[in-house]
N, C-alpha and C positions, 0 to 999 in steps of 0.2 A: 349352082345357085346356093346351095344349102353349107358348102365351103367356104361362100363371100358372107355368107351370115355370119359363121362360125368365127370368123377374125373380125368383123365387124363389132359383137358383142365383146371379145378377150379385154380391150382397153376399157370397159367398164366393172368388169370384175374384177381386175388389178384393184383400180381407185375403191372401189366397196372394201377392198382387202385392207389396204393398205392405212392406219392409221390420222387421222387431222393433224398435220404442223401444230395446231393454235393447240389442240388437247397435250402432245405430248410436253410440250414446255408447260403448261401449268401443273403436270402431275411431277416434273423436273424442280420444280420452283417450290410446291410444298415441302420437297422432302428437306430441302434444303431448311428452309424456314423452320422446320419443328425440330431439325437437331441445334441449330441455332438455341433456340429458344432454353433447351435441356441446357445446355450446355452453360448459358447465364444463369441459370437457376442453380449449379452445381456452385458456382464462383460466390454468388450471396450469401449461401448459407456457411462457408468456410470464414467468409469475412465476419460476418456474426458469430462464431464461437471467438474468433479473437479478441472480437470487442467484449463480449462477455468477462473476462479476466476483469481482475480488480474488485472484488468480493467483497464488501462492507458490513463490517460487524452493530449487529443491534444493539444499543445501548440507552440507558434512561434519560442521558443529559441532551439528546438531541446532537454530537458530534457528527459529523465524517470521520467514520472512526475504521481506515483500515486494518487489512491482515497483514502484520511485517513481514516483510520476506527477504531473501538475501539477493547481495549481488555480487559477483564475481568484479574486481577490480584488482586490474594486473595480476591477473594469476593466483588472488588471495580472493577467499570465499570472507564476505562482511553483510552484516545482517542490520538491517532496519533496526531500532528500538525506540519503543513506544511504550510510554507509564501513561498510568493514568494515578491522579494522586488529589486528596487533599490539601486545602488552604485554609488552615481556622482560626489564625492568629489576627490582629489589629481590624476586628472585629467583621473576620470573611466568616461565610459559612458557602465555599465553591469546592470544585471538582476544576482542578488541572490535568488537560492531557495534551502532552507534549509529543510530536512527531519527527523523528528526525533521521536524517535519510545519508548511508557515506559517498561520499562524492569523490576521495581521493583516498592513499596511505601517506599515513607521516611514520614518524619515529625511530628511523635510521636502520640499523641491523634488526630490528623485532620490530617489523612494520605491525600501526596499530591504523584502524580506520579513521579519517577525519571527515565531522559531518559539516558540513556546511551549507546544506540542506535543512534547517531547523522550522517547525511551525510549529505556536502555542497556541491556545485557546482556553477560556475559562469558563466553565459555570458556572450561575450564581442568581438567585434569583430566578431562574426557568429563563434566564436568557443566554445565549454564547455569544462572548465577541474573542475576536484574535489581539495575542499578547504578544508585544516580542519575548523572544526566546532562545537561547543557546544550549548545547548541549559538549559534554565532554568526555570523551571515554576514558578520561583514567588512566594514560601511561597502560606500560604493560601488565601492568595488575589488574588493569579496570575496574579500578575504583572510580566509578563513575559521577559524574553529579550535571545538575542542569539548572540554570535560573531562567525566572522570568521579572518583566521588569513592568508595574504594577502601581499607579498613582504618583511616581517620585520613587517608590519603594522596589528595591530589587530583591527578590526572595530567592534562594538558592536551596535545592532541597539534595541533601548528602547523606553521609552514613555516622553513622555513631558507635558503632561496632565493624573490629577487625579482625580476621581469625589470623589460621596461621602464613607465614610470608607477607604479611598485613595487606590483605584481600580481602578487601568484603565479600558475603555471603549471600547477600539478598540485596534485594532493588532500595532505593535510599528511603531512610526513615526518619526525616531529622530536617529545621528547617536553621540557615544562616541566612540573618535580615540586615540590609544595609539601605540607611538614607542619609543622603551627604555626609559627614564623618561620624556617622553612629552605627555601631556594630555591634549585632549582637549573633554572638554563635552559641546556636543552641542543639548543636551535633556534638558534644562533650560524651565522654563515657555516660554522664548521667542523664543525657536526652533531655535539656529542659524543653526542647517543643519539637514536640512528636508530630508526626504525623504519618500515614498511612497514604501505603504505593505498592500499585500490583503492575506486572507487565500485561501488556495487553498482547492477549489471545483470544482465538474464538470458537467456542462462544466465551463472552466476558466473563471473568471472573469476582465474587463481589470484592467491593472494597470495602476489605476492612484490614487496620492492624494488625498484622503477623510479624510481629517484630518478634527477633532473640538477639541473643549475644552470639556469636559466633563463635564457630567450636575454636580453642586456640586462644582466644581473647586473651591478651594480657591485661585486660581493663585500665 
């Protein structure tokens, strides 16, 4: 008698032992879930340091005013350039700043960047609006200039001094004015219209006239 109990009770101590089907799949099924979870959260925050790139510099005129930076094309390192410049001629009192980006090389054996990439904009008034614009590097010497094109009027702003190898030395200081066949250049050695251009860095630099003659000048 006390043997037929003994086997009687074993199949109920098993089942006590032995864990719930339904428990072990839901404690299966969290773990799952919570590295899931890690795991997306790993991915978003990488994506947001990327999107963070593209850094905008403060400025008084109210632009989008970024940081240049360069880019490698075919093998050649070429760099953004960005002025920011006065306009005080036929009766402006604005801030030009020009943006412009290389998109290819030209210029045969002494590849030089071409931008084709160009955006202007003006201030004036406490208001900005966008100007056409072109921008040119200057042959191998980079002797640079850029116009914008401005009521009828095309304003070109360049250099007025060349040092030695006839290379300018600084960012252009000098404005050349064209409407239908009226020309006036006033990038002569003697500057008749000055104007003031800094490259743009950040933090911004003021703008003001730093013009010289360039060491070398032969005037």
């Amino acid at each position: 008698m006390i043997r037929f109990v003994v086997l009687s009770l074993l199949p109920l101590v098993l089942a006590a032992c032995t864990p719930a089907e339904g428990e072990g799949e839901s404690e299966g099924e969290g773990e799952g879930e919570g590295e899931g979870e890690e795991g997306e959260g790993e991915g978003e925050g990488e994506e947001g340091e990327g999107e963070g790139e593209g850094e905008l510099i403060d400025n008084p005129y109210g632009f989008t005013m970024r940081v240049p930076g360069t880019h490698v094309i075919d093998g050649s390192n070429a760099r953004d350039v960005d002025y920011l410049c006065t306009l005080s001629i036929d009766g402006h009192d604005a801030v030009v700043y020009l943006r412009a980006t290389p998109t290819s090389l030209g210029g045969g054996f002494f590849p030089v960047p071409v931008y084709d990439e160009v955006d202007g904009f003006l201030w004036e008034a406490d208001q900005v609006t966008a100007v056409d614009a072109s921008y040119d590097y200057g042959g191998n010497h980079n002797n640079d200039f850029f116009t914008i094109t401005l009521g009828g009027v095309r304003y070109t702003w360049d250099h007025s001094s060349y040092g030695y190898g006839f290379r300018a030395c600084q960012p252009p200081d000098c404005l050349k004015r064209e409407e239908g066949s009226d020309f006036d250049d006033g990038c002569q050695p003697d500057r008749t219209m000055p104007e003031a251009c800094i490259e743009v860095s950040n933090p911004l630099p003021a703008l003001v006239d730093g013009f010289a003659v360039c060491a070398g000048d032969p005037g």
